[in-house]
Gaussian input, Z-matrix of N, CA and C with variables (Angstrom, degrees):
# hf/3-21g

backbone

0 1
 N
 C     1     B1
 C     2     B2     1     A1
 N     3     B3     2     A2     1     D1
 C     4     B4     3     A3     2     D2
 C     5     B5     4     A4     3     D3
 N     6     B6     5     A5     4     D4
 C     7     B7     6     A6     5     D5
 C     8     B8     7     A7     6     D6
 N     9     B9     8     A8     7     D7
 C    10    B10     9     A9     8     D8
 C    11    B11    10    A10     9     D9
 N    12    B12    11    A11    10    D10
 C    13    B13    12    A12    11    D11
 C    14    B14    13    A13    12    D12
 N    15    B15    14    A14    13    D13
 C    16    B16    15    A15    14    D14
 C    17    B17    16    A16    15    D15
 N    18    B18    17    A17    16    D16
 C    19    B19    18    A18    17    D17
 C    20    B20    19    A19    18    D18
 N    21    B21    20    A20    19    D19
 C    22    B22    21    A21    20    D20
 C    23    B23    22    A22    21    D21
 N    24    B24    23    A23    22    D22
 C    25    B25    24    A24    23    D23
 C    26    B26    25    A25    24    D24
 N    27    B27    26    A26    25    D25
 C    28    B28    27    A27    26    D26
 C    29    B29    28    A28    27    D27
 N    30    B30    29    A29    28    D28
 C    31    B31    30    A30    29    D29
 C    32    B32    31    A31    30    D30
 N    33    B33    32    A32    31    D31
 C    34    B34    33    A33    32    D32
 C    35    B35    34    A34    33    D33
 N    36    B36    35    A35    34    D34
 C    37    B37    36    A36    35    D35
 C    38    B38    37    A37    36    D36
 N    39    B39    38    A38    37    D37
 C    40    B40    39    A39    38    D38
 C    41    B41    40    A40    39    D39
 N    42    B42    41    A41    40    D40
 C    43    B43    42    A42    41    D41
 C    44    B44    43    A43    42    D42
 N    45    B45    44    A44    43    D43
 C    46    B46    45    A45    44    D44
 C    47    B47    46    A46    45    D45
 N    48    B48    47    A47    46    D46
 C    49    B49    48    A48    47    D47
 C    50    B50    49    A49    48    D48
 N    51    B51    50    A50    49    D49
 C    52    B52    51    A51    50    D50
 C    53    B53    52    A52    51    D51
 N    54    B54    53    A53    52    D52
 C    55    B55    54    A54    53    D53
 C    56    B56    55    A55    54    D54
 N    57    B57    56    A56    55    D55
 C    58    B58    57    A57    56    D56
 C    59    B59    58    A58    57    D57
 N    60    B60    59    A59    58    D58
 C    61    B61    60    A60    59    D59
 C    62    B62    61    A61    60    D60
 N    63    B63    62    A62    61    D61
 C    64    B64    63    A63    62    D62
 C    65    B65    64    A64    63    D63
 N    66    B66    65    A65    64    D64
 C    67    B67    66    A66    65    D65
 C    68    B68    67    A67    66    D66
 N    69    B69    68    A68    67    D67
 C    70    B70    69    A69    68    D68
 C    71    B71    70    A70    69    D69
 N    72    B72    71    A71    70    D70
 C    73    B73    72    A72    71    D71
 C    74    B74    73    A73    72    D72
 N    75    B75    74    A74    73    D73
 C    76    B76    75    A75    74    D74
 C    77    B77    76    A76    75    D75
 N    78    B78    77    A77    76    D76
 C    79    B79    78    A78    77    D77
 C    80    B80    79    A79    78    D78
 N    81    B81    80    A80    79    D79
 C    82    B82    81    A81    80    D80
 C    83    B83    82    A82    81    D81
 N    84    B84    83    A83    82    D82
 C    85    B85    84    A84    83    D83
 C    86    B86    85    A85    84    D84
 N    87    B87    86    A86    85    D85
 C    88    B88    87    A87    86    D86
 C    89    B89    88    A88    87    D87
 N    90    B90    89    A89    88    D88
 C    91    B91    90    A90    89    D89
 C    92    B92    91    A91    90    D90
 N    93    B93    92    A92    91    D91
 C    94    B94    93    A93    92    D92
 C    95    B95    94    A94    93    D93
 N    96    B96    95    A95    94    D94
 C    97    B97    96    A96    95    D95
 C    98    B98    97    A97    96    D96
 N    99    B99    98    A98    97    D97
 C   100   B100    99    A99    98    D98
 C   101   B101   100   A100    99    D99
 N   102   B102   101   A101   100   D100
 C   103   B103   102   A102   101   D101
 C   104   B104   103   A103   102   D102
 N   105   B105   104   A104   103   D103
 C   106   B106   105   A105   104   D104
 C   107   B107   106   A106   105   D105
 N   108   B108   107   A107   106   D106
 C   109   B109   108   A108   107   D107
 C   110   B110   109   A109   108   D108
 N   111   B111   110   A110   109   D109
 C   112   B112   111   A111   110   D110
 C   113   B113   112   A112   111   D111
 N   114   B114   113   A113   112   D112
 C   115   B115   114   A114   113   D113
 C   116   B116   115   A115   114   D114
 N   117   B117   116   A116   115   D115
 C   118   B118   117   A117   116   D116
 C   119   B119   118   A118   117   D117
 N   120   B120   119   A119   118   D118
 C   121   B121   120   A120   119   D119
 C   122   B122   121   A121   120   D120
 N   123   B123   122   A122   121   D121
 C   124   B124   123   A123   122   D122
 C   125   B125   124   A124   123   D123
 N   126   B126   125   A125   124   D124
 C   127   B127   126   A126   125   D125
 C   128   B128   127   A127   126   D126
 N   129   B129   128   A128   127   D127
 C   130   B130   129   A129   128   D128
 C   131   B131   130   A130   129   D129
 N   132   B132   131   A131   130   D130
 C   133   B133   132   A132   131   D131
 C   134   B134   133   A133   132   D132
 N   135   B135   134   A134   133   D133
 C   136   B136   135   A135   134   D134
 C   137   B137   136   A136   135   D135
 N   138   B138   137   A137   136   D136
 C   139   B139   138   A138   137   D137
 C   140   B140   139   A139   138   D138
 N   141   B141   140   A140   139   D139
 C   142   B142   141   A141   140   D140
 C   143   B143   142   A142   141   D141
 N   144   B144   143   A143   142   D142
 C   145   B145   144   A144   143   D143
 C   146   B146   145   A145   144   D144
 N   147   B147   146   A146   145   D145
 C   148   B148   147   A147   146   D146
 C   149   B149   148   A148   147   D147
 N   150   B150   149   A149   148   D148
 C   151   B151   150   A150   149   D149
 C   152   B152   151   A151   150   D150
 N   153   B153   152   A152   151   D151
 C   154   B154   153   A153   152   D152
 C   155   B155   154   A154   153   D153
 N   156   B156   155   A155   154   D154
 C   157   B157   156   A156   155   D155
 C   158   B158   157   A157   156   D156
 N   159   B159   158   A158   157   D157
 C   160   B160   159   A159   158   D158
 C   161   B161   160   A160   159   D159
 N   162   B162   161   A161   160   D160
 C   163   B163   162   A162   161   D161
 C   164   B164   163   A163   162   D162
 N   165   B165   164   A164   163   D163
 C   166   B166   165   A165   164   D164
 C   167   B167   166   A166   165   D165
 N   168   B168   167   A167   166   D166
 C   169   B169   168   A168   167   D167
 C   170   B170   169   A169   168   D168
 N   171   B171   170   A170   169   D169
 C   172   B172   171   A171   170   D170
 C   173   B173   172   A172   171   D171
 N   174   B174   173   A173   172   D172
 C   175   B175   174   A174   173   D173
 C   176   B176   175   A175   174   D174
 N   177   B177   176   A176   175   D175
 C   178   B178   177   A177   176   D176
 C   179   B179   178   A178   177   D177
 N   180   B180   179   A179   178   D178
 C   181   B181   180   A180   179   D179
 C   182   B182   181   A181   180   D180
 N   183   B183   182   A182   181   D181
 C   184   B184   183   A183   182   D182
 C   185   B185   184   A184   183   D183
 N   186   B186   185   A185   184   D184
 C   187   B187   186   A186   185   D185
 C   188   B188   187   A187   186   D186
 N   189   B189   188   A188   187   D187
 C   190   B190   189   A189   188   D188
 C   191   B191   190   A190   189   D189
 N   192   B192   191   A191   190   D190
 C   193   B193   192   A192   191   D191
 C   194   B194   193   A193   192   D192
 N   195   B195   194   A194   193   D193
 C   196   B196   195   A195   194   D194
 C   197   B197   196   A196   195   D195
 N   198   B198   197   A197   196   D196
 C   199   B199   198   A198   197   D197
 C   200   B200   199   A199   198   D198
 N   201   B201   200   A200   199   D199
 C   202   B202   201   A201   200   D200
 C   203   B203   202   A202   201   D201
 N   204   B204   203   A203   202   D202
 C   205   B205   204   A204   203   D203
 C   206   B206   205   A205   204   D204
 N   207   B207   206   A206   205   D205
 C   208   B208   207   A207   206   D206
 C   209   B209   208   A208   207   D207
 N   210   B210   209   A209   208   D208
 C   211   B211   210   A210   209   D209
 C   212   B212   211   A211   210   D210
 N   213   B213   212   A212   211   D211
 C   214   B214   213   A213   212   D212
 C   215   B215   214   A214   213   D213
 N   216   B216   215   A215   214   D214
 C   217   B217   216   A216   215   D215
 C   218   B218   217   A217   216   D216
 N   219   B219   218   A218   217   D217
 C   220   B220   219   A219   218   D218
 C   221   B221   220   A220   219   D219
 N   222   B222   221   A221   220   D220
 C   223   B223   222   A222   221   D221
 C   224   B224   223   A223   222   D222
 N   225   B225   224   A224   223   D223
 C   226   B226   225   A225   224   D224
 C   227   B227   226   A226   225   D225
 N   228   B228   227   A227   226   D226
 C   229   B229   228   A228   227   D227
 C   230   B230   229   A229   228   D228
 N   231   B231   230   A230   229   D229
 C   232   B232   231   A231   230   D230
 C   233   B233   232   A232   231   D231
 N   234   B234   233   A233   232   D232
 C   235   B235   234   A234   233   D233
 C   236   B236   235   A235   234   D234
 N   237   B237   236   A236   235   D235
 C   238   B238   237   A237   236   D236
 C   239   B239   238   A238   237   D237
 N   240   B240   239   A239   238   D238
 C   241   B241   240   A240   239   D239
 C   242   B242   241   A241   240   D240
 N   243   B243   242   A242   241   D241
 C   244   B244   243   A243   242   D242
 C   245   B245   244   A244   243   D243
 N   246   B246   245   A245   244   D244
 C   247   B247   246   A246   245   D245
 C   248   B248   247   A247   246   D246
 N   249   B249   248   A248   247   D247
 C   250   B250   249   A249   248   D248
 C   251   B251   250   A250   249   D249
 N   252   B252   251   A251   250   D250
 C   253   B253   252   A252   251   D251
 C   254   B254   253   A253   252   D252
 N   255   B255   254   A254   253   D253
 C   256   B256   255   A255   254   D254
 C   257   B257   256   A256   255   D255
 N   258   B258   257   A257   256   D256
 C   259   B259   258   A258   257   D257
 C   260   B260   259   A259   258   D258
 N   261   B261   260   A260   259   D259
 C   262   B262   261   A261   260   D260
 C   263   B263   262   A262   261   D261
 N   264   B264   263   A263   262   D262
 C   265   B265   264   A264   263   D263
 C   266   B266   265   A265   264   D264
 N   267   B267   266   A266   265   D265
 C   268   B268   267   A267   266   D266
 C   269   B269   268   A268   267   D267
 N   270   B270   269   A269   268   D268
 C   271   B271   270   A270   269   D269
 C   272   B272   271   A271   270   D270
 N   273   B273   272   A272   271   D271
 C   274   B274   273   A273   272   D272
 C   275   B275   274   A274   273   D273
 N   276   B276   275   A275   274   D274
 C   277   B277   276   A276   275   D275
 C   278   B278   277   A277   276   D276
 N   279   B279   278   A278   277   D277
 C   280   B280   279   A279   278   D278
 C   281   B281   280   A280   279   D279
 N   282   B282   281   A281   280   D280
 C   283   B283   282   A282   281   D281
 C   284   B284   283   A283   282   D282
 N   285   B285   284   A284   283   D283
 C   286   B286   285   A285   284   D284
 C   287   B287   286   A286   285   D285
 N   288   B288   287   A287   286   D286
 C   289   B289   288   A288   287   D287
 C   290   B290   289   A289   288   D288
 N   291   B291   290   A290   289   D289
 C   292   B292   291   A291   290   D290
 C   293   B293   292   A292   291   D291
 N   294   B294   293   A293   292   D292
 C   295   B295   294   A294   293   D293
 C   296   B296   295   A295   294   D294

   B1=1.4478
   B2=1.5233
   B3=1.2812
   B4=1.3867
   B5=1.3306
   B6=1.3072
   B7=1.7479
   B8=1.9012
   B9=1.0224
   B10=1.3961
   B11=1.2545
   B12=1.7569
   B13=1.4504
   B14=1.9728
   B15=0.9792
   B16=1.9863
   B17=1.3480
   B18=2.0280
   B19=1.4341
   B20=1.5196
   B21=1.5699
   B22=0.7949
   B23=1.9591
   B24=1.5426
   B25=1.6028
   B26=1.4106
   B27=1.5049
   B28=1.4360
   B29=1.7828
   B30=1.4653
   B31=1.5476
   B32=0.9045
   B33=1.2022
   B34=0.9474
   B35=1.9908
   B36=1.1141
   B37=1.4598
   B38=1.4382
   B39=1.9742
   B40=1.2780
   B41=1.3690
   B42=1.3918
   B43=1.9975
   B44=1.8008
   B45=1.4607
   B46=1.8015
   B47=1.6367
   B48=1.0269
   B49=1.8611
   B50=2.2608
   B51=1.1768
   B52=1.3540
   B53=2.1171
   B54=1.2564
   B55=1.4393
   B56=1.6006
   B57=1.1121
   B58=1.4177
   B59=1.4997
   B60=1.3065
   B61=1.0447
   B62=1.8576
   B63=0.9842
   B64=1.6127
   B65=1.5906
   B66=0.9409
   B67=1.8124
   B68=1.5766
   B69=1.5486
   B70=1.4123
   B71=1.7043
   B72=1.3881
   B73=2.0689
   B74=1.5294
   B75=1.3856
   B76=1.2054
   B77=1.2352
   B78=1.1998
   B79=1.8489
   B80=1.6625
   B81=1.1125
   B82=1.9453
   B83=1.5326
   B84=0.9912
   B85=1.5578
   B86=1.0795
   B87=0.9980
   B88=1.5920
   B89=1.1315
   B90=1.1965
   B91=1.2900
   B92=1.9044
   B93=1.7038
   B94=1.5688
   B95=1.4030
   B96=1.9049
   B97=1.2103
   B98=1.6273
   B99=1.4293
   B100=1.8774
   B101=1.8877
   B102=1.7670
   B103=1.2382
   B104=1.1535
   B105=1.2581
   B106=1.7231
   B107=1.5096
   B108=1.3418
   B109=1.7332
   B110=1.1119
   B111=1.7127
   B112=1.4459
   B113=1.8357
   B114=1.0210
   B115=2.0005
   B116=1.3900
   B117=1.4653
   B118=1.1556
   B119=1.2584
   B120=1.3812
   B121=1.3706
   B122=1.4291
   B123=1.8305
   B124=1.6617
   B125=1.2867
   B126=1.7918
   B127=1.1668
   B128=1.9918
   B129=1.0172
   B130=1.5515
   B131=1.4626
   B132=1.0363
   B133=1.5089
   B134=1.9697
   B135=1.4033
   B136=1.8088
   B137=1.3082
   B138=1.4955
   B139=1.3269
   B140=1.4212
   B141=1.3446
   B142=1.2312
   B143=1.6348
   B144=1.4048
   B145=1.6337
   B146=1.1923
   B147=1.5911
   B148=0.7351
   B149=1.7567
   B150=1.6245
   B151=1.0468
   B152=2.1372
   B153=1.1560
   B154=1.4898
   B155=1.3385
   B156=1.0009
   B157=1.4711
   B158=1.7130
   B159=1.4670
   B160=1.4481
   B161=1.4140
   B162=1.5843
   B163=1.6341
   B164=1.8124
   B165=1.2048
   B166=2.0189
   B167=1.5754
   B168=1.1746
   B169=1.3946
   B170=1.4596
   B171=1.4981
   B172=1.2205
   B173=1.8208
   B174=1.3827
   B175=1.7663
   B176=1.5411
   B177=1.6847
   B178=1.4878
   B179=1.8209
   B180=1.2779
   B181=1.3193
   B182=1.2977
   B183=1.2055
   B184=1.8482
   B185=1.3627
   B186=1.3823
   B187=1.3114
   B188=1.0669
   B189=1.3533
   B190=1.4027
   B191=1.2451
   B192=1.3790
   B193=1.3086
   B194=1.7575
   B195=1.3126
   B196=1.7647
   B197=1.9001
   B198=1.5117
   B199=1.3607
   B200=1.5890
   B201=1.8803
   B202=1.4515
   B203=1.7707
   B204=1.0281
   B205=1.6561
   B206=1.2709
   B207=1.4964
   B208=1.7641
   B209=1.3956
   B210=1.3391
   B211=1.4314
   B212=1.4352
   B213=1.5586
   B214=1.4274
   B215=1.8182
   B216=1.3705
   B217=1.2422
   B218=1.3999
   B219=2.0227
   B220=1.4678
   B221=1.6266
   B222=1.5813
   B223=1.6104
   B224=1.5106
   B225=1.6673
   B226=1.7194
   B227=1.2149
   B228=1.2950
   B229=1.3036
   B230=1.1923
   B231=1.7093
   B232=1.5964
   B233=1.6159
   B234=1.4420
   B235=1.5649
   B236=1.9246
   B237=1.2741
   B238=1.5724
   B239=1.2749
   B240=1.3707
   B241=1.4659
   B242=1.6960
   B243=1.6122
   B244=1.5235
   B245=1.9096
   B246=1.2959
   B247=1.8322
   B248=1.5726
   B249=1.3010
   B250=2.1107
   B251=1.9272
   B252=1.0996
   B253=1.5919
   B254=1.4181
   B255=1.9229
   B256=1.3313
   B257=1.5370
   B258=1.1652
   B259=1.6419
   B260=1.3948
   B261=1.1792
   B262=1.8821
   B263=1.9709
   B264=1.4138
   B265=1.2295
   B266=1.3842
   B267=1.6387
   B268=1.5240
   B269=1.1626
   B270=1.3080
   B271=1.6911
   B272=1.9045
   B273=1.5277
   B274=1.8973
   B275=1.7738
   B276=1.0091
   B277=2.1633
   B278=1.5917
   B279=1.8224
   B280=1.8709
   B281=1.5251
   B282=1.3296
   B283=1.7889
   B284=1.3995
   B285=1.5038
   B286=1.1766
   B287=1.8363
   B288=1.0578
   B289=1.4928
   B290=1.5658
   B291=1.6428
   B292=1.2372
   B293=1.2083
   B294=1.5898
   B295=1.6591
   B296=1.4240
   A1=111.73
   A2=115.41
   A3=89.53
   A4=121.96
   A5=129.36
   A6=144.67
   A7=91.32
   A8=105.56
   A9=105.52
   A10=111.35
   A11=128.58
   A12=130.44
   A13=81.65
   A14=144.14
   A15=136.32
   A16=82.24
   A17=73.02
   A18=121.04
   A19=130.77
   A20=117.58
   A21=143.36
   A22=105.03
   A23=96.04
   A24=82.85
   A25=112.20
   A26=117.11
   A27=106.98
   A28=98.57
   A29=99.34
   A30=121.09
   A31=136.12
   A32=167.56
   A33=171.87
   A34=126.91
   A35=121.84
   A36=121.86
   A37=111.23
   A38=107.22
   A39=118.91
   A40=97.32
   A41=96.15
   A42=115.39
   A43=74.43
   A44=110.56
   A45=120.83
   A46=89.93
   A47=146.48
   A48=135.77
   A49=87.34
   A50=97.92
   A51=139.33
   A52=96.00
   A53=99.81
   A54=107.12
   A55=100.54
   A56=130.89
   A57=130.68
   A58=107.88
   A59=132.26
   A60=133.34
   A61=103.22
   A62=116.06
   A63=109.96
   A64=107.29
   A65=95.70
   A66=94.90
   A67=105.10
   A68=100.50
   A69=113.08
   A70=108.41
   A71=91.36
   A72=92.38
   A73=85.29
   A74=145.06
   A75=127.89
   A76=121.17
   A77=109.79
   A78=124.93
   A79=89.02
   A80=121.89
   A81=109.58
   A82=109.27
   A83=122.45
   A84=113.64
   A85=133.71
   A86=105.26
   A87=126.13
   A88=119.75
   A89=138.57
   A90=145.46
   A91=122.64
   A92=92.68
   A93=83.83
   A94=85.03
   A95=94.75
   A96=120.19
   A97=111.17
   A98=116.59
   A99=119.40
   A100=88.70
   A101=89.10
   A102=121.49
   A103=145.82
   A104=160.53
   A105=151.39
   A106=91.20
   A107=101.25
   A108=118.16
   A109=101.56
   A110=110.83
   A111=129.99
   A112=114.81
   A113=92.35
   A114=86.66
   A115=97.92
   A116=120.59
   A117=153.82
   A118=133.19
   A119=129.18
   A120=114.21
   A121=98.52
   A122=125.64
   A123=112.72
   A124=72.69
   A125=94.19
   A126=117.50
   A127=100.43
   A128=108.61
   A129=96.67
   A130=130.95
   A131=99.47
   A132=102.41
   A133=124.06
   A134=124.49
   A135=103.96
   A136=92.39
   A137=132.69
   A138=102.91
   A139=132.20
   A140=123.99
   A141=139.89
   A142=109.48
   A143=109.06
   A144=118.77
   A145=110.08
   A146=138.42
   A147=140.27
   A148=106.44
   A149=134.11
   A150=110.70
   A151=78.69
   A152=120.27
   A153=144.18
   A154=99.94
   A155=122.25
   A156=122.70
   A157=121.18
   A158=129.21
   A159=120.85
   A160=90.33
   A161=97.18
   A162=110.18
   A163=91.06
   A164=116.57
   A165=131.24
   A166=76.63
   A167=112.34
   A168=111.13
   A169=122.43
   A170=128.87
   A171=115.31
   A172=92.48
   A173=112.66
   A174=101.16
   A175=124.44
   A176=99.39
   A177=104.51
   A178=108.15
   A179=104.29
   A180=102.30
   A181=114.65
   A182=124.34
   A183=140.76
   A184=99.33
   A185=128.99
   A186=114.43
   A187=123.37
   A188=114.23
   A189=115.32
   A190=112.00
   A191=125.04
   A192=136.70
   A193=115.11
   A194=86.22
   A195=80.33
   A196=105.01
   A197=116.90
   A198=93.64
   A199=136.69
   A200=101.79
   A201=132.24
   A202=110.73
   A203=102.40
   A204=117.60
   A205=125.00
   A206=95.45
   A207=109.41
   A208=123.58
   A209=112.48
   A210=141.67
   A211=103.95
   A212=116.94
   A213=123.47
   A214=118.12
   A215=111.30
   A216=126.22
   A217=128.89
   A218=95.95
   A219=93.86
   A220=78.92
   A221=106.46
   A222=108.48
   A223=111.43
   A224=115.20
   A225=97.90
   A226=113.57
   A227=131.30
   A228=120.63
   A229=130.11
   A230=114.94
   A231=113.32
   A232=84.84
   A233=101.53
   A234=107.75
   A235=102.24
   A236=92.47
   A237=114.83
   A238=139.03
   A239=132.37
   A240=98.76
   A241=96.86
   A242=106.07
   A243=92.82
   A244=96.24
   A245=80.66
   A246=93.75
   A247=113.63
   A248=111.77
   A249=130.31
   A250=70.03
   A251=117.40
   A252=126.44
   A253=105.69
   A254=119.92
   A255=126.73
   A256=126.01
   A257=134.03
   A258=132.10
   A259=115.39
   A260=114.97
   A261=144.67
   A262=92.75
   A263=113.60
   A264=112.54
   A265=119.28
   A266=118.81
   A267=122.97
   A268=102.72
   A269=124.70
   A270=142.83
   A271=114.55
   A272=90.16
   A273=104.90
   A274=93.48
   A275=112.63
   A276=118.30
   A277=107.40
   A278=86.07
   A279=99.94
   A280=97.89
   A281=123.52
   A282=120.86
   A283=104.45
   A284=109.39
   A285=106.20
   A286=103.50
   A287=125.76
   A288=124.32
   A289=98.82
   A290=126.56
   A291=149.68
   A292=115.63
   A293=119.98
   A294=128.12
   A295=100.92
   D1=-33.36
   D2=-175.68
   D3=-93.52
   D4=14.50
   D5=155.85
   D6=-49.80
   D7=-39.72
   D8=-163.46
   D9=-81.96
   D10=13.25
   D11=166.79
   D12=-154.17
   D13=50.37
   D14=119.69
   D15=-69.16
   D16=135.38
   D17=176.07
   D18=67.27
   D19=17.54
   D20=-167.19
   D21=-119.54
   D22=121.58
   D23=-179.87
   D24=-79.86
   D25=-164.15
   D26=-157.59
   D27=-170.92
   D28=107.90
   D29=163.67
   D30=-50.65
   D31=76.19
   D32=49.95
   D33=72.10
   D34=73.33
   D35=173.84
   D36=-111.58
   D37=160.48
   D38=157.47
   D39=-146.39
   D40=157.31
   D41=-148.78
   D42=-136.08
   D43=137.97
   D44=175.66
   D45=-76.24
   D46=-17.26
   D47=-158.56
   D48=-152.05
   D49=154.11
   D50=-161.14
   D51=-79.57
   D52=-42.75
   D53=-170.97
   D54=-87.29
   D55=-28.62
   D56=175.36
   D57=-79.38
   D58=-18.41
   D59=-178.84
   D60=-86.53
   D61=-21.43
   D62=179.07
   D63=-103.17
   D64=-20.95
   D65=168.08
   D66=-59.23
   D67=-53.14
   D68=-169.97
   D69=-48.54
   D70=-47.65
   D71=-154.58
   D72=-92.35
   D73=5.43
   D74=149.14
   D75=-65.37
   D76=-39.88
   D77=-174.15
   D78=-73.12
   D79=-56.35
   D80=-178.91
   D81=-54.14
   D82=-52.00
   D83=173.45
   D84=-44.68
   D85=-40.17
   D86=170.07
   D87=-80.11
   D88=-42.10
   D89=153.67
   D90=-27.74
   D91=-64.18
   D92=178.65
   D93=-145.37
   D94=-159.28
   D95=-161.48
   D96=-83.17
   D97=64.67
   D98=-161.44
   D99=-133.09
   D100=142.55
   D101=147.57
   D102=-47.33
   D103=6.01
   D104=-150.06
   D105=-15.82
   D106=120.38
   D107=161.87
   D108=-77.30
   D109=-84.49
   D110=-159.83
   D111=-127.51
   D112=148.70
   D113=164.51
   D114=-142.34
   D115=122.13
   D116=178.85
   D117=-90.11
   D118=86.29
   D119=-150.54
   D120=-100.92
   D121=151.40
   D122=-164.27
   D123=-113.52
   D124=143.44
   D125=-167.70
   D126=-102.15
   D127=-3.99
   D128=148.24
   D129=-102.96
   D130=2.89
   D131=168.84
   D132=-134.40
   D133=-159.87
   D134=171.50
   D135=-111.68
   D136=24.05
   D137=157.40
   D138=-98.08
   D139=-173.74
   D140=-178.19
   D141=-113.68
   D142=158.13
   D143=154.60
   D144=-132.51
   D145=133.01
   D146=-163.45
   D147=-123.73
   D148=150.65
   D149=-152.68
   D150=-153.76
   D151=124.33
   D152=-160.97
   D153=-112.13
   D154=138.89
   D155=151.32
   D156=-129.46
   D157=139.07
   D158=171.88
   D159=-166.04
   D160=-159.17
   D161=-173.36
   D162=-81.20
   D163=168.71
   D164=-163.53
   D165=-61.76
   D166=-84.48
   D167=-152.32
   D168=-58.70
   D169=8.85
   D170=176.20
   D171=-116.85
   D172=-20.36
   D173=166.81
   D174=-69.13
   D175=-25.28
   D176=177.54
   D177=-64.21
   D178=-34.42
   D179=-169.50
   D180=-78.41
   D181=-46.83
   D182=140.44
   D183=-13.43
   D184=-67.75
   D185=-168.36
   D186=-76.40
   D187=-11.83
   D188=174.02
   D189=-74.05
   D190=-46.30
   D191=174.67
   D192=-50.08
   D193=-49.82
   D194=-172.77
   D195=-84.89
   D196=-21.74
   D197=165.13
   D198=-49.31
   D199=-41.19
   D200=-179.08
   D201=-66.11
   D202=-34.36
   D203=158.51
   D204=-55.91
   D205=-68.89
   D206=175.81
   D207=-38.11
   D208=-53.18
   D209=-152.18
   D210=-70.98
   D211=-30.52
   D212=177.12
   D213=-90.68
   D214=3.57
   D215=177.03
   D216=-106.20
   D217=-34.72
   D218=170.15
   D219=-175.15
   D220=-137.45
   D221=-163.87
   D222=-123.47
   D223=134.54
   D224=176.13
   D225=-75.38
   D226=128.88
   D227=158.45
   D228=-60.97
   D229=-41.26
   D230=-171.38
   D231=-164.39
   D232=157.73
   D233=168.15
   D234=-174.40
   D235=157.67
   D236=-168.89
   D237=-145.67
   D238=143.48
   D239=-179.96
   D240=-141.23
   D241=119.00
   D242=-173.22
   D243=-100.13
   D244=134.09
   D245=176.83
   D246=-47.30
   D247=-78.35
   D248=-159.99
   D249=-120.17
   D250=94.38
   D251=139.52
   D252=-58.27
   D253=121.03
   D254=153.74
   D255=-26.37
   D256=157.51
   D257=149.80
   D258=-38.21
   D259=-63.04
   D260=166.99
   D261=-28.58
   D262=-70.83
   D263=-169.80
   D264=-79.18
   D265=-0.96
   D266=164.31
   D267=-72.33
   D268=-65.19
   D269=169.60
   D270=-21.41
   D271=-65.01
   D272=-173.14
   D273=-64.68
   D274=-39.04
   D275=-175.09
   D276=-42.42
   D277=-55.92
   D278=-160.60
   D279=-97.85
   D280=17.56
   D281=146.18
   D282=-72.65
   D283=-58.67
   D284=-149.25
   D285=-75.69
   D286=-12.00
   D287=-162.55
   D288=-88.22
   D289=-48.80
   D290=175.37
   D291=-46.30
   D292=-41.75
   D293=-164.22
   D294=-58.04

């Protein structure tokens, strides 16, 4: 699966609660032209991380969207958007999504 997003940058959110995190990556979907990879729920806590993939400029806009979303549901903890993700960071992505 993940041949099927190389070369594709890749978003990166975490929402403190589970329900702010789908508000969020609803509002990114909708927003632009992005993927939902994964949604990650931490099992010591109720939040989520949620992790996007598309071309830069339609994840940048995604994230904007789903931050502006998020923010009215609960709190971001952290968020990112790496442009050309390494080999190394395709690899470390699809550990963590797979486990």
């Amino acid at each position: 699966m993940a041949d099927n997003y190389k070369g594709l940058a890749i978003g990166i959110f975490e929402m403190d609660n589970l329900c702010a995190a789908y508000v969020a990556l609803d509002a990114a979907a909708k927003a632009a032209d992005v993927r939902i990879q994964s949604v990650e729920r931490n099992r010591l806590k109720s939040g989520a991380c949620v992790k996007m993939r598309g071309r830069i400029s339609d994840v940048k806009a995604a994230m904007e969207a789903a931050i502006s979303a998020g923010e009215k549901h609960g709190t971001v903890v952290s968020h990112h958007v790496i442009a050309a993700p390494a080999d190394d960071t395709e690899l470390a992505m699809s550990m963590t999504i797979y486990k």
